[in-house]
C-alpha positions in Angstrom: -18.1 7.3 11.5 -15.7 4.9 13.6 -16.8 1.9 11.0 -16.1 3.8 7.8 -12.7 5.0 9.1 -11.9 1.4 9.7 -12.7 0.2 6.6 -10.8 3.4 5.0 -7.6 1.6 6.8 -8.4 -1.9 5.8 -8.4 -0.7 2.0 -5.6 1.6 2.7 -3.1 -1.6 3.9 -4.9 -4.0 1.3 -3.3 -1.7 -1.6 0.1 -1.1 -0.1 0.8 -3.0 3.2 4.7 -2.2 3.6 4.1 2.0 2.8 1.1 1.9 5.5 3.1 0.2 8.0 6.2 2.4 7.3 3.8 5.4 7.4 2.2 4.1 10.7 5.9 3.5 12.5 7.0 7.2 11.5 3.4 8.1 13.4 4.5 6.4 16.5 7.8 7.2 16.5 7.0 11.2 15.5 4.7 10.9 19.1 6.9 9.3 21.4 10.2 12.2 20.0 7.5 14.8 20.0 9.0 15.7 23.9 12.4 15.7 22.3 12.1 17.6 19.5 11.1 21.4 18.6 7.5 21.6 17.5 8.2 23.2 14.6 10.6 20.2 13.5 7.5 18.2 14.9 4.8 20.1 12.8 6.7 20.1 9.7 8.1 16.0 9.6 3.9 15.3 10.5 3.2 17.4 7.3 5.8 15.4 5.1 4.4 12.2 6.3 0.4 13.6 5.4 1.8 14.0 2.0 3.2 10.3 2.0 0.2 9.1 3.0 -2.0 11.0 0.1 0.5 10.1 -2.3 0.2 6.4 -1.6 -3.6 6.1 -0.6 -4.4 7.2 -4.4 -5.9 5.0 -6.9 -3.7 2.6 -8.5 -3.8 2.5 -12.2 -5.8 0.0 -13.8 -5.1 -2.1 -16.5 -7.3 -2.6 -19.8 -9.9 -5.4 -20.2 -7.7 -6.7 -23.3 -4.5 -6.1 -21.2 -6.3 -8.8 -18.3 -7.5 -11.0 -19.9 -4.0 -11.4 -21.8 -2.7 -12.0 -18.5 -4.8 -14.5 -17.3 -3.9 -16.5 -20.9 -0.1 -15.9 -20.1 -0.4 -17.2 -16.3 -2.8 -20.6 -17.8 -0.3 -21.1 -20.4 3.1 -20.6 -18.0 0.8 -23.0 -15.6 0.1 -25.6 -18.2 3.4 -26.2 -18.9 4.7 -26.7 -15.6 2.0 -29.2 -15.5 3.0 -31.0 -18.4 6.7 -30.7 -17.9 6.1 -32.7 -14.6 3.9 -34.8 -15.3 6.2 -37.3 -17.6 
């Protein structure tokens, strides 16, 4: 169970590194001002940062095959002439 929740993070900071690290910081920082604060204020900012984290751990959409492979043609082309523009 320890593995899969591992890889659940991996894929989780792949997609969106800076939100999972902001995410993560407002864990750590909502623990150590846990003392400090009222638990209700405690219970409700942990609540707002579950939502976050759903939010940005959904899928990504996707674009179309046609819409992809355009891209790739786009990036060759842009690619090809930077080549050719220093080369002479």
């Amino acid at each position: 169970m320890k593995n899969v929740k591992t890889l659940y993070l991996f894929a989780w900071v792949s997609k969106n590194p800076f939100a999972a690290l902001r995410i993560k910081g407002e864990r750590v920082r909502l623990k150590v001002e846990k003392t400090v604060i009222s638990p209700e204020k405690a219970e409700e900012h942990e609540r707002g940062l579950e939502e976050v984290r759903l939010k940005h751990t959904k899928e990504f959409p996707r674009l179309s095959l046609g819409a992809f492979i355009l891209l790739i043609l786009l990036f060759f082309l842009i690619y090809l002439a930077m080549y050719l523009l220093t080369v002479h």
